[in-house]
N, C-alpha and C positions, 0 to 999 in steps of 0.2 A: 054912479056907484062903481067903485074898481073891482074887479071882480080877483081873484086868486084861488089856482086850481080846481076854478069852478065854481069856488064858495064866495059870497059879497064878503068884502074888503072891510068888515065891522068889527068893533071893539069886543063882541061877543065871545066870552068863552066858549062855550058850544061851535060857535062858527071857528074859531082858533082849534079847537079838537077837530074838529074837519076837516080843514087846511092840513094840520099835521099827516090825515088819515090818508086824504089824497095823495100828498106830497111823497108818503111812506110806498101806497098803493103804485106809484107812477116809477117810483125808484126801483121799486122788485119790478115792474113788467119790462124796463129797459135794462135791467142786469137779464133777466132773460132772454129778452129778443137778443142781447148781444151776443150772449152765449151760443145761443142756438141759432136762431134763424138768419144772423149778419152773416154769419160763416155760410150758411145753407143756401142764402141769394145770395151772397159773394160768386160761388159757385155755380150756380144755378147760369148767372151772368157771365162767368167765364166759358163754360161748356157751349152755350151759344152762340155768344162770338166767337167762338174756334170752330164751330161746327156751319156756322154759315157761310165760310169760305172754304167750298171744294178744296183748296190747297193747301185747307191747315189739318183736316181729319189727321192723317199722319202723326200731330202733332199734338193731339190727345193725349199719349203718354206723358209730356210736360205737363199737363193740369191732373194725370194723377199723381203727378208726384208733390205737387204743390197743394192735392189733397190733404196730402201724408200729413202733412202740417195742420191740419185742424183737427178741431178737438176728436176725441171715439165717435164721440153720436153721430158729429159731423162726416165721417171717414166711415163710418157704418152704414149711412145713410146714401153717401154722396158713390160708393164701390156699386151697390146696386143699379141708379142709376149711370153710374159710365158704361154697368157691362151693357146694361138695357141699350144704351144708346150707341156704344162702341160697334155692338152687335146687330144695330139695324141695317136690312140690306139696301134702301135704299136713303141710307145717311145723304149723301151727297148731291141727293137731287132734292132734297127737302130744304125750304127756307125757316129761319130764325122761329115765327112763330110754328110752322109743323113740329117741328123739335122740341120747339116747347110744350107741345101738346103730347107726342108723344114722352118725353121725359117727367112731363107733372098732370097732364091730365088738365081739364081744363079752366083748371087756375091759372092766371095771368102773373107775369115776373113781377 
């Protein structure tokens, strides 16, 4: 049996209202992850690779200005995080994942 968005592959009206509900369901959460959270790990991915190399801290002002570019939420969100992280005194001796932990806590990228 083929399955589609989870529902069996059947001639069924009911299974056909399904399918549509999924399909509907699956479309709003990927217009939102993209809105929000792609910008949010975009970022999240940039700050850490700049920040893992002693010789790019400096160079943290270029990722906030490539912030500047994302949406409000994302630029709301993402200014707290820089000072937090900008601001720590031992940036430069912490590796990719410490940084991680300190900027998100112990959520994984």
């Amino acid at each position: 049996k083929k399955f589609i968005g989870g529902v069996p592959a059947t001639p069924s009206h009911d299974d056909h209202l399904k399918r549509c509900q999924v399909f509907a369901d699956e479309r709003q959460n990927l217009f939102s992850i993209s809105k929000n959270e792609f910008c949010l790990n975009q970022l999240k991915k940039n700050l850490v690779a700049y920040c893992s190399l002693p010789q790019n801290v400096n160079h943290l002002m270029k990722v906030r200005e490539k912030r500047r570019r994302l949406t409000k939420n994302c630029v709301e969100t993402a200014r707290d995080d820089f000072v937090r992280l900008s601001t720590h005194q031992t940036l430069k001796e912490n590796s990719p994942k410490e940084i991680n932990r300190l900027l998100w806590g112990p959520q994984k990228l």
